[in-house]
C-alpha positions as CSV (number, residue, x, y, z in Angstrom):
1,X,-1.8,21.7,9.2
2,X,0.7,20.6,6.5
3,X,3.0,23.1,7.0
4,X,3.3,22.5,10.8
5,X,4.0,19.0,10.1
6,X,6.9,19.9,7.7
7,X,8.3,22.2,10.9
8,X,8.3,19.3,12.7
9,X,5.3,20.5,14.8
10,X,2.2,18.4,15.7
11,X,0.3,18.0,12.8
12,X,-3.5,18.6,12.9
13,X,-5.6,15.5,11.8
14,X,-5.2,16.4,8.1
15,X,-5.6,12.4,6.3
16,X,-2.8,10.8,5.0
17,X,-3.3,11.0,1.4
18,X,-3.4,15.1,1.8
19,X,0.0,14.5,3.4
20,X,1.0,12.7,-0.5
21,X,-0.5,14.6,-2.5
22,X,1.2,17.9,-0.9
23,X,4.5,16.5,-0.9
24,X,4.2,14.9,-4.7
25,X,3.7,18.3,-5.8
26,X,6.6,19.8,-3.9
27,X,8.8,17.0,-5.7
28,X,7.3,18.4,-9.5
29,X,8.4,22.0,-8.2
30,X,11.8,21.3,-6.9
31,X,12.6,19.1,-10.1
32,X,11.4,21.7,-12.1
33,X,13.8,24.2,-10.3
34,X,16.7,22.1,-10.3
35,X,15.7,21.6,-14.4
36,X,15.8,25.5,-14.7
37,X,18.7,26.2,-12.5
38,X,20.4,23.5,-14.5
39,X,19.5,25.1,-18.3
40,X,21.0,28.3,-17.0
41,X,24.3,26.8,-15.6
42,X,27.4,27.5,-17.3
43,X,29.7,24.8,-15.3
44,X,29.4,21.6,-16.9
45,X,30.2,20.1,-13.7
46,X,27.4,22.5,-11.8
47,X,25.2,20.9,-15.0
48,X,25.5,17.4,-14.0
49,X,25.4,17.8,-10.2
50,X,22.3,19.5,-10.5
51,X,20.8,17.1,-12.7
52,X,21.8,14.1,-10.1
53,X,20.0,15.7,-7.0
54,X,17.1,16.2,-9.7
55,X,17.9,12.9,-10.2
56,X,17.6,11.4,-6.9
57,X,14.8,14.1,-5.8
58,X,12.0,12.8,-8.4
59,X,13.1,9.2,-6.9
60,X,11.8,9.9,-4.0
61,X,8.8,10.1,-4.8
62,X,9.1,6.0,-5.0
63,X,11.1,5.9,-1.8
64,X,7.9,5.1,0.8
65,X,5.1,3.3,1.4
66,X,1.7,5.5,1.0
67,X,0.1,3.4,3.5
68,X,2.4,3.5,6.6
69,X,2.2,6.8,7.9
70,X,5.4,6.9,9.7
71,X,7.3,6.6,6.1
72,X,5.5,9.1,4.5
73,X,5.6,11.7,7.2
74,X,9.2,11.2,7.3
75,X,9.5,12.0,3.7
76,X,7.1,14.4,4.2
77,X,9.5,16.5,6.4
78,X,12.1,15.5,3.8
79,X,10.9,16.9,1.1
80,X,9.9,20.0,2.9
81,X,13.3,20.9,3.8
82,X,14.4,20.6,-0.1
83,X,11.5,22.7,-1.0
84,X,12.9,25.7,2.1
85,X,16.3,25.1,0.5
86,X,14.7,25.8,-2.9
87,X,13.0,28.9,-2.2
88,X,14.7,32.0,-3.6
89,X,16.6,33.9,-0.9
């Protein structure tokens, strides 16, 4: 149900706060990827690129309201296309 929402397909009736919760947790993952992908980095200017979109990723999670469902859906798919991009090839 979560995933077919993040493919942009009709969701199933899965509540709101499942939605949230889901996509908080992506946020702690990418962030910590960016923070590992960062560490190993040799580029100075590859360090501090990565930690901006780190940066801007964890804000975010601050970036909707958790009661208007449109907003956070729309994050919701957001997010999920950060996490794809994340995901080793």
């Amino acid at each position: 149900p979560v995933q077919a929402a993040a493919e942009g397909q009709e969701p199933l009736n899965v509540p709101l706060h499942v939605h949230i919760e889901v996509m908080l947790e992506e946020i702690a993952v990418i962030s910590a990827r960016l923070q590992q992908m960062e560490q190993a980095e040799q580029s100075p200017a590859k360090r501090k690129e990565l930690r901006k979109i780190g940066k801007a990723v964890r804000a975010m999670q601050l970036e909707f309201d958790p009661c208007n469902e449109g907003e956070v859906m729309t994050m919701f798919r957001k997010i999920s296309q950060y996490a794809k991009a994340m995901q080793p090839a």
